[in-house]
Backbone as XML, in Angstrom:
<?xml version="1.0"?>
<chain id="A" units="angstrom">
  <residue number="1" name="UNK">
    <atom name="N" x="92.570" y="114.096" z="112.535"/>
    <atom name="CA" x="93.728" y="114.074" z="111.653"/>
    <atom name="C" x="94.459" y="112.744" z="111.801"/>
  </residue>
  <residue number="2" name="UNK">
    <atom name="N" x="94.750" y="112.265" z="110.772"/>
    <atom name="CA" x="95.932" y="111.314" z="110.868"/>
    <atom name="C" x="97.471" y="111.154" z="109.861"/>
  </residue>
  <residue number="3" name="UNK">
    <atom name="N" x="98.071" y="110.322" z="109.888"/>
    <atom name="CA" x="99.421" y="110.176" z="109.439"/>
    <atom name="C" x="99.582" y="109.610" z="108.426"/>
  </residue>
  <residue number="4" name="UNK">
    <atom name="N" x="99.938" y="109.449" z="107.222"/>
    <atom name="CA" x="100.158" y="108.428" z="106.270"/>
    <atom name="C" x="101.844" y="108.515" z="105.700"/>
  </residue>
  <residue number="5" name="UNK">
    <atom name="N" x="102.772" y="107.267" z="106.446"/>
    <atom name="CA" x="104.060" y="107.521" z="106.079"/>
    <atom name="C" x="104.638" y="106.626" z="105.453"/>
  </residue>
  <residue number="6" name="UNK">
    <atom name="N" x="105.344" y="107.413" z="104.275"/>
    <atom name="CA" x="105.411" y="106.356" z="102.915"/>
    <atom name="C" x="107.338" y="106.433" z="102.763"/>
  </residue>
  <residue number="7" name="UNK">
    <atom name="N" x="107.966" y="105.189" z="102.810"/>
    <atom name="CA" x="109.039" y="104.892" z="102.242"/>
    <atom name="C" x="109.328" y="104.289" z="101.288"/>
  </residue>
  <residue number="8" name="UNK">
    <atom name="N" x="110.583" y="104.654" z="100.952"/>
    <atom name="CA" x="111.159" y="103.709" z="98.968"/>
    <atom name="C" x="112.351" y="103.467" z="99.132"/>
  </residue>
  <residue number="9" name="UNK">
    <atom name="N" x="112.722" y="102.416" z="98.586"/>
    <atom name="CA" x="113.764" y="101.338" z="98.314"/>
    <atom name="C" x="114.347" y="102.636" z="97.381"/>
  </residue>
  <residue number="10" name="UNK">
    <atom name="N" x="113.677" y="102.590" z="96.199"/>
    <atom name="CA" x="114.144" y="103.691" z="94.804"/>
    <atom name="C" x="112.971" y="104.884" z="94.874"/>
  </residue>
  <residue number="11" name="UNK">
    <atom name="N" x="113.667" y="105.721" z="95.173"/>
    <atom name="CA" x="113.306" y="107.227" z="95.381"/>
    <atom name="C" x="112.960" y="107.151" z="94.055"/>
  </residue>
  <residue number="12" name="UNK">
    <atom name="N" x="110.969" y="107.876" z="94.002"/>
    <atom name="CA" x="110.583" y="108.152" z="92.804"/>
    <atom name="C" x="110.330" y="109.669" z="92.536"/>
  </residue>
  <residue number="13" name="UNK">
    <atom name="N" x="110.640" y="110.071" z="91.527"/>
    <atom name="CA" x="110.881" y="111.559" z="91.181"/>
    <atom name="C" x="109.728" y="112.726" z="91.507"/>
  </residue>
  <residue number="14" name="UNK">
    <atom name="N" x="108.622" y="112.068" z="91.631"/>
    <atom name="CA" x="107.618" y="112.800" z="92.129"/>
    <atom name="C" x="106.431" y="111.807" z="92.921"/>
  </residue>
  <residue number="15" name="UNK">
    <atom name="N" x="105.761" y="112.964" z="93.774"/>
    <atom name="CA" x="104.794" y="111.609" z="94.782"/>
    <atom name="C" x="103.446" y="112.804" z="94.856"/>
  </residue>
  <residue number="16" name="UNK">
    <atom name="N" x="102.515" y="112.350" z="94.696"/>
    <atom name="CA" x="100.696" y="112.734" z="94.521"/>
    <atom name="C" x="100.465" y="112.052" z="95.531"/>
  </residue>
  <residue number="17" name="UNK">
    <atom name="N" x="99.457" y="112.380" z="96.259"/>
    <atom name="CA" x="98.025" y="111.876" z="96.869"/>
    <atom name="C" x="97.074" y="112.631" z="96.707"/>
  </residue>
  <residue number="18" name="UNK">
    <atom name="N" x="96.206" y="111.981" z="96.508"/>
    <atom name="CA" x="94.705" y="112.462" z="95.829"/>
    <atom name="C" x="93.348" y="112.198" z="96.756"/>
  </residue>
  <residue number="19" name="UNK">
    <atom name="N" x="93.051" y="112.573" z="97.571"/>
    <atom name="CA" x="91.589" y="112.189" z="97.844"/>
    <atom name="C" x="91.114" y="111.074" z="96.757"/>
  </residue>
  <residue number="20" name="UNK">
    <atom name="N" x="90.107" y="110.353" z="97.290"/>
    <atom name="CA" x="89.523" y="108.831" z="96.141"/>
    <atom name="C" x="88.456" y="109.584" z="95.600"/>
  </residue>
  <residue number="21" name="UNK">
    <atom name="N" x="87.517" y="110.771" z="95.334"/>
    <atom name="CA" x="87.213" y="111.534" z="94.723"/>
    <atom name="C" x="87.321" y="112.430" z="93.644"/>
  </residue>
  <residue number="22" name="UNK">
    <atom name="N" x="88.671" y="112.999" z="93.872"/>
    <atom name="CA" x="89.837" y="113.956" z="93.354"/>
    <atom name="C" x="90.420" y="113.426" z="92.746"/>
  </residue>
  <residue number="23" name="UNK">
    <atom name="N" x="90.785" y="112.542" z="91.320"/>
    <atom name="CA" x="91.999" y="112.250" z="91.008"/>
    <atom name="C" x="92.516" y="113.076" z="90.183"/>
  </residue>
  <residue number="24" name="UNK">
    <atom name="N" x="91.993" y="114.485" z="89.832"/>
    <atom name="CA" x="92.411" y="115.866" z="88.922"/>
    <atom name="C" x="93.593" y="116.549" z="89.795"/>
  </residue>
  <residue number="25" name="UNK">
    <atom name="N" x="93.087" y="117.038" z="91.244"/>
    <atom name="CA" x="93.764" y="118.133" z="91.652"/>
    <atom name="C" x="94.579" y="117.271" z="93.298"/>
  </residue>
  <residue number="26" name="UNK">
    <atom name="N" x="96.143" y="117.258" z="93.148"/>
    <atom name="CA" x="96.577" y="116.483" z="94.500"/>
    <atom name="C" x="96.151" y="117.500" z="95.760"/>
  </residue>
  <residue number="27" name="UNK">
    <atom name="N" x="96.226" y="116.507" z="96.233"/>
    <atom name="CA" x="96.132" y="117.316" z="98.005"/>
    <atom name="C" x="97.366" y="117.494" z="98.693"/>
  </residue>
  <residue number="28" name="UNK">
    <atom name="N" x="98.674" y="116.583" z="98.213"/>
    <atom name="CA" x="99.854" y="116.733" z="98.201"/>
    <atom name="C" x="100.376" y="116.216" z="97.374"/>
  </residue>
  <residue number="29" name="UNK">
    <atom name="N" x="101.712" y="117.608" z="97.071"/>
    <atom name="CA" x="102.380" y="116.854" z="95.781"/>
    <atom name="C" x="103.718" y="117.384" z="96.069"/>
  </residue>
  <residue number="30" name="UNK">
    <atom name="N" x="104.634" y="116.857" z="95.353"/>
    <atom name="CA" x="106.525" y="116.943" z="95.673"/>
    <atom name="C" x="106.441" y="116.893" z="94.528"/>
  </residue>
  <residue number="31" name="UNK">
    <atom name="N" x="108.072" y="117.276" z="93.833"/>
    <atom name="CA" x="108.766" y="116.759" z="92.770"/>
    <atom name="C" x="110.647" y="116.264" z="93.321"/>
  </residue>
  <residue number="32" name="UNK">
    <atom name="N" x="110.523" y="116.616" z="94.645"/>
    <atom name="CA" x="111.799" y="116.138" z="95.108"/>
    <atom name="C" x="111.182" y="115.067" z="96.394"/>
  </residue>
  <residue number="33" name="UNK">
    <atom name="N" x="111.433" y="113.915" z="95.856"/>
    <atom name="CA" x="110.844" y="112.879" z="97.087"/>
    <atom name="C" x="112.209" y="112.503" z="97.353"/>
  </residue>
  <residue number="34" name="UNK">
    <atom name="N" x="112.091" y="112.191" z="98.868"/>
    <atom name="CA" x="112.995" y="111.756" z="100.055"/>
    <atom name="C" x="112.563" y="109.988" z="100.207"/>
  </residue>
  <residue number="35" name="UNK">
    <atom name="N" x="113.357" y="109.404" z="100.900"/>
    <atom name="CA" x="113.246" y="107.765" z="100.481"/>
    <atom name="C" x="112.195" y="107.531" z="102.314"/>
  </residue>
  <residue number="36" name="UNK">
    <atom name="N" x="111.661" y="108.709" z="102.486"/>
    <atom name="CA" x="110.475" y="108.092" z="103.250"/>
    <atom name="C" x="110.109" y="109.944" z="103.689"/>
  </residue>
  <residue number="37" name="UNK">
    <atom name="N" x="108.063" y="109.827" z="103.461"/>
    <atom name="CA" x="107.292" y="110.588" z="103.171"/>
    <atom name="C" x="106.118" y="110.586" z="104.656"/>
  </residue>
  <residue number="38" name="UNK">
    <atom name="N" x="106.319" y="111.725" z="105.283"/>
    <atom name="CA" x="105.360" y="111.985" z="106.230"/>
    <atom name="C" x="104.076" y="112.908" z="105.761"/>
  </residue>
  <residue number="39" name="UNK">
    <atom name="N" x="102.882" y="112.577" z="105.924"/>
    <atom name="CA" x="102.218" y="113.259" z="105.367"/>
    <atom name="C" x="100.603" y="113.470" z="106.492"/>
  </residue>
  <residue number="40" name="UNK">
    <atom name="N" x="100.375" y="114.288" z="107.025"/>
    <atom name="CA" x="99.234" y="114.819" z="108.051"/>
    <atom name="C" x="97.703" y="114.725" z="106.995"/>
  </residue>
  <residue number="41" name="UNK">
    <atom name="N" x="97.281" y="114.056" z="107.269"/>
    <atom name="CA" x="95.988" y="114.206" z="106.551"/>
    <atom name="C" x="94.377" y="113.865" z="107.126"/>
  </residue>
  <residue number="42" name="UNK">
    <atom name="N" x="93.708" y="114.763" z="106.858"/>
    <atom name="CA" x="92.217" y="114.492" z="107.605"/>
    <atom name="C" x="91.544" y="113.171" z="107.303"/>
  </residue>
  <residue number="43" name="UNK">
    <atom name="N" x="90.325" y="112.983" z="108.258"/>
    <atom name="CA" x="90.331" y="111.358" z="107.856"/>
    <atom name="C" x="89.173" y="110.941" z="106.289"/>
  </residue>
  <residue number="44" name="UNK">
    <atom name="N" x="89.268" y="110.042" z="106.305"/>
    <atom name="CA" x="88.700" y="110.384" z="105.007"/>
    <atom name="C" x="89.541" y="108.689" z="103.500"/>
  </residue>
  <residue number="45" name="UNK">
    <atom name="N" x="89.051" y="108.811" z="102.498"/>
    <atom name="CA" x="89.901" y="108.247" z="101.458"/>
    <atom name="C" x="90.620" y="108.627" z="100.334"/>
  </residue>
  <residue number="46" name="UNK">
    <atom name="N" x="92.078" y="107.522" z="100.067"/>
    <atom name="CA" x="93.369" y="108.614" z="99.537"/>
    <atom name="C" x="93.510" y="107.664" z="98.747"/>
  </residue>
  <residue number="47" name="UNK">
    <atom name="N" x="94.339" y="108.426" z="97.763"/>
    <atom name="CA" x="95.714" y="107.310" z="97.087"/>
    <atom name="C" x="97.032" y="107.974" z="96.524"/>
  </residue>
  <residue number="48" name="UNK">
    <atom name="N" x="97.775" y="106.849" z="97.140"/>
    <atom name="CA" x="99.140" y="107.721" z="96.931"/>
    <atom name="C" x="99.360" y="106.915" z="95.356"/>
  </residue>
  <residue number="49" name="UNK">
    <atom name="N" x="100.608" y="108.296" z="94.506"/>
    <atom name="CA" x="100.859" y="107.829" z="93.003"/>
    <atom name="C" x="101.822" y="108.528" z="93.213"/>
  </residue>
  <residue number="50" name="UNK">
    <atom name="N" x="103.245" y="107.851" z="93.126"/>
    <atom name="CA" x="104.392" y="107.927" z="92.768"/>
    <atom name="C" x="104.904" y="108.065" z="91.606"/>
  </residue>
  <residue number="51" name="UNK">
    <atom name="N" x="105.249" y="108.597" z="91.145"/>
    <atom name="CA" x="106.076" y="108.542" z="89.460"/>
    <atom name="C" x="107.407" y="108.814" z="89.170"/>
  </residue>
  <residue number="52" name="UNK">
    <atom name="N" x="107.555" y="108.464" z="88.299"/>
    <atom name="CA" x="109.558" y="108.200" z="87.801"/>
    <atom name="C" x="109.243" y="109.340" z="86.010"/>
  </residue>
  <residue number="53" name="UNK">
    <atom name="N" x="110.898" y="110.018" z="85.965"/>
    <atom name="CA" x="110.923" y="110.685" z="84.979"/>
    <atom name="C" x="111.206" y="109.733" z="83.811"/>
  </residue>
  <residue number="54" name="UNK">
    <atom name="N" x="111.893" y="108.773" z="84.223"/>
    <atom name="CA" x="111.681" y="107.526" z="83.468"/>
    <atom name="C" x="110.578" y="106.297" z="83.437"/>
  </residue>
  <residue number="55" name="UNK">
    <atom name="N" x="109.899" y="106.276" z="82.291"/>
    <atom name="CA" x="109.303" y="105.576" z="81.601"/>
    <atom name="C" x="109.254" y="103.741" z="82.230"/>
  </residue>
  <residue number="56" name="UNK">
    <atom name="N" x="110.515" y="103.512" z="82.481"/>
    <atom name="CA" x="111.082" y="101.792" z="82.446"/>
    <atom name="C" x="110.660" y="101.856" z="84.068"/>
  </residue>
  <residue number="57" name="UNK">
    <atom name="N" x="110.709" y="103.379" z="84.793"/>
    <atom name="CA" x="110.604" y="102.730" z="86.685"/>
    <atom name="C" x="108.525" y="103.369" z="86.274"/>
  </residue>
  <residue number="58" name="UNK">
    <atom name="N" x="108.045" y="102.278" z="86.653"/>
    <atom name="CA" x="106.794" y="102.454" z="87.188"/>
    <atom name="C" x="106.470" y="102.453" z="88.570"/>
  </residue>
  <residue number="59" name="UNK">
    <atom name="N" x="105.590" y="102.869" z="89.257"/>
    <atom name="CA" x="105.383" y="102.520" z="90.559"/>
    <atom name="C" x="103.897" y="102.315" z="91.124"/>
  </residue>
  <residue number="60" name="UNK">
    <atom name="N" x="103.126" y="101.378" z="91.684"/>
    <atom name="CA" x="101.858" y="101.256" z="91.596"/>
    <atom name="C" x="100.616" y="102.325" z="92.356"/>
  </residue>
  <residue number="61" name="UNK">
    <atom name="N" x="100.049" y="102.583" z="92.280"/>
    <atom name="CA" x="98.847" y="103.593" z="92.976"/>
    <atom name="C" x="98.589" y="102.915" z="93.804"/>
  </residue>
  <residue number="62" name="UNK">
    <atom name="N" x="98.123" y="103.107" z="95.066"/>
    <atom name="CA" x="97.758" y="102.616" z="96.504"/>
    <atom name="C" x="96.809" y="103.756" z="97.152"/>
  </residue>
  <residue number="63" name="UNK">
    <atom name="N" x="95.826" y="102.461" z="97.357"/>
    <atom name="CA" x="94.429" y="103.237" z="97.872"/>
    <atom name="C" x="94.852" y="103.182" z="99.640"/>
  </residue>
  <residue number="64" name="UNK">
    <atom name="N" x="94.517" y="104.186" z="100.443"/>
    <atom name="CA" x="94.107" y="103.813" z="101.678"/>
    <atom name="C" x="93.022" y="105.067" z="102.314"/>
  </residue>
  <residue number="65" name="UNK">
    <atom name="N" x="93.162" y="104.794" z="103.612"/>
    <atom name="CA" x="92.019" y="105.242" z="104.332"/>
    <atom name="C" x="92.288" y="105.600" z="105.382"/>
  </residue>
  <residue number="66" name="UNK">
    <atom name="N" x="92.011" y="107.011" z="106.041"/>
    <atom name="CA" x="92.227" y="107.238" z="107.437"/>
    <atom name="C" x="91.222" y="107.465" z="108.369"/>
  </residue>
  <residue number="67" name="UNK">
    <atom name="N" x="90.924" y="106.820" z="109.254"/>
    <atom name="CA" x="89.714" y="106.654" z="110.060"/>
    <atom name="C" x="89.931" y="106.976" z="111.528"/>
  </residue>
  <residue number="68" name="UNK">
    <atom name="N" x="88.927" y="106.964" z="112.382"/>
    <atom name="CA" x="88.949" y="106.918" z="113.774"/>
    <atom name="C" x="89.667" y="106.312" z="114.546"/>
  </residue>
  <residue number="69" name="UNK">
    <atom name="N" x="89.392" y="105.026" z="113.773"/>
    <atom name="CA" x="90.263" y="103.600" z="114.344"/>
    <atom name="C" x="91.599" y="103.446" z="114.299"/>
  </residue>
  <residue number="70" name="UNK">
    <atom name="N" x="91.940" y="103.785" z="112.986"/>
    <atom name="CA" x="93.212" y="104.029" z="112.586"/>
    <atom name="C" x="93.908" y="104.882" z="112.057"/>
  </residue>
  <residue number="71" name="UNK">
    <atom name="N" x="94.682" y="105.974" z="112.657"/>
    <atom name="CA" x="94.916" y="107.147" z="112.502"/>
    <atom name="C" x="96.484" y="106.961" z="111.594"/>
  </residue>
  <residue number="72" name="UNK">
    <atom name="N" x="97.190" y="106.091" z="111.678"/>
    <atom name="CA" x="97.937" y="106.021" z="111.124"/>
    <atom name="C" x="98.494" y="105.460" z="109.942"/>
  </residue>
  <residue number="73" name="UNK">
    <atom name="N" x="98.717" y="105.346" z="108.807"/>
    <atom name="CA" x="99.013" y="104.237" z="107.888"/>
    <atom name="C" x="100.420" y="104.264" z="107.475"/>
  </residue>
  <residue number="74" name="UNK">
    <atom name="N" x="100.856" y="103.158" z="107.122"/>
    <atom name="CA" x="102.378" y="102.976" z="106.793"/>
    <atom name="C" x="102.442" y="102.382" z="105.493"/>
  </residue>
  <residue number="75" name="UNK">
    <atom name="N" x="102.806" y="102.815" z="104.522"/>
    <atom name="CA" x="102.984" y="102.373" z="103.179"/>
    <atom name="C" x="104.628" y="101.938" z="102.708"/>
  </residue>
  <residue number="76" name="UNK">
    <atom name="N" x="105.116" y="100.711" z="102.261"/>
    <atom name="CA" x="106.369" y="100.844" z="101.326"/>
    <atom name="C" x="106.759" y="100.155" z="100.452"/>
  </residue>
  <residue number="77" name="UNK">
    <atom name="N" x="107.086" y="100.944" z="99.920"/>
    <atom name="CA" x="107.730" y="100.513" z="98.280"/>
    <atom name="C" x="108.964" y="99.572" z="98.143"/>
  </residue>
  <residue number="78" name="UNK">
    <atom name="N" x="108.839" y="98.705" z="97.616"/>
    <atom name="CA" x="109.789" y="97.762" z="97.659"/>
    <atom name="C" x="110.924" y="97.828" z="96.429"/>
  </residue>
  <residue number="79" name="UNK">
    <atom name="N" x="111.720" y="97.010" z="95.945"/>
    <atom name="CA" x="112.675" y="97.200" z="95.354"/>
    <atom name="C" x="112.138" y="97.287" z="93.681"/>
  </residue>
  <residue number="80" name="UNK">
    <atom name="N" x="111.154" y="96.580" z="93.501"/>
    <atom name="CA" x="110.308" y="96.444" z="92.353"/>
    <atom name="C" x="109.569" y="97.789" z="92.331"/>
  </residue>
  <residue number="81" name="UNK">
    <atom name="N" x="109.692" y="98.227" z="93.182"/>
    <atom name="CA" x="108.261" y="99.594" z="92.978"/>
    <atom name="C" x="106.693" y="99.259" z="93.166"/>
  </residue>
  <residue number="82" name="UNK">
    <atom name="N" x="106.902" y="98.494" z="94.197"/>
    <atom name="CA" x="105.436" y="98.091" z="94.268"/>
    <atom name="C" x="105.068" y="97.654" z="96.280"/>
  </residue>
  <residue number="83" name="UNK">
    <atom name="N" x="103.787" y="98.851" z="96.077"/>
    <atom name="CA" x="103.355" y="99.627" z="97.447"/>
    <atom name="C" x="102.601" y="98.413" z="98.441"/>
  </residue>
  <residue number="84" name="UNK">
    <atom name="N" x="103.151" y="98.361" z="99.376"/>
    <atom name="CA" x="102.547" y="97.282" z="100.360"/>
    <atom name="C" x="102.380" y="98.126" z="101.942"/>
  </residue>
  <residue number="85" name="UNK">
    <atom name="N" x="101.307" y="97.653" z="102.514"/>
    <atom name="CA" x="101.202" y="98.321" z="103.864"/>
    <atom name="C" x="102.028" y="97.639" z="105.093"/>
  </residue>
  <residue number="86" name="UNK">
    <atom name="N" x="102.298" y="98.363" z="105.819"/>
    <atom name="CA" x="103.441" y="97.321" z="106.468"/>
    <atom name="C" x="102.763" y="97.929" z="108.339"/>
  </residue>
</chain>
């Protein structure tokens, strides 16, 4: 198992991750996101997709990966809405 923990500058109205297989059915999903996201997940490949009820806030899809090596990942969203690993 590992960790993937995601923070935001601008809290987006809903947050997906999808297995890189899966992009139909999330493996986790919110519609009330908090301005930073803990999430337990087996190892394997993901991507987190954030979304806004508004149209004008986009936010970008971000692939990652949880492995042996690295059990943990840290993702955040910056003031633009756009996902960097930190």
């Amino acid at each position: 198992m590992g960790t993937v923990e995601i923070s935001f500058v601008n809290q987006p109205d809903h947050l997906n991750i999808y297995a890189l297989e899966n992009s139909e059915n999330p493996l986790y999903s919110t519609k009330k996101t908090e301005k930073s996201v803990s999430v337990k997940l087996s190892f394997g490949c993901y991507y987190v997709h954030p979304l806004a009820d508004k149209s004008s806030e986009i936010y970008n899809k971000l692939g990652f990966q949880i492995n042996l090596g690295k059990q943990n990942v840290r993702i955040e969203y910056d003031q633009n809405n756009t996902g960097y690993f930190r």
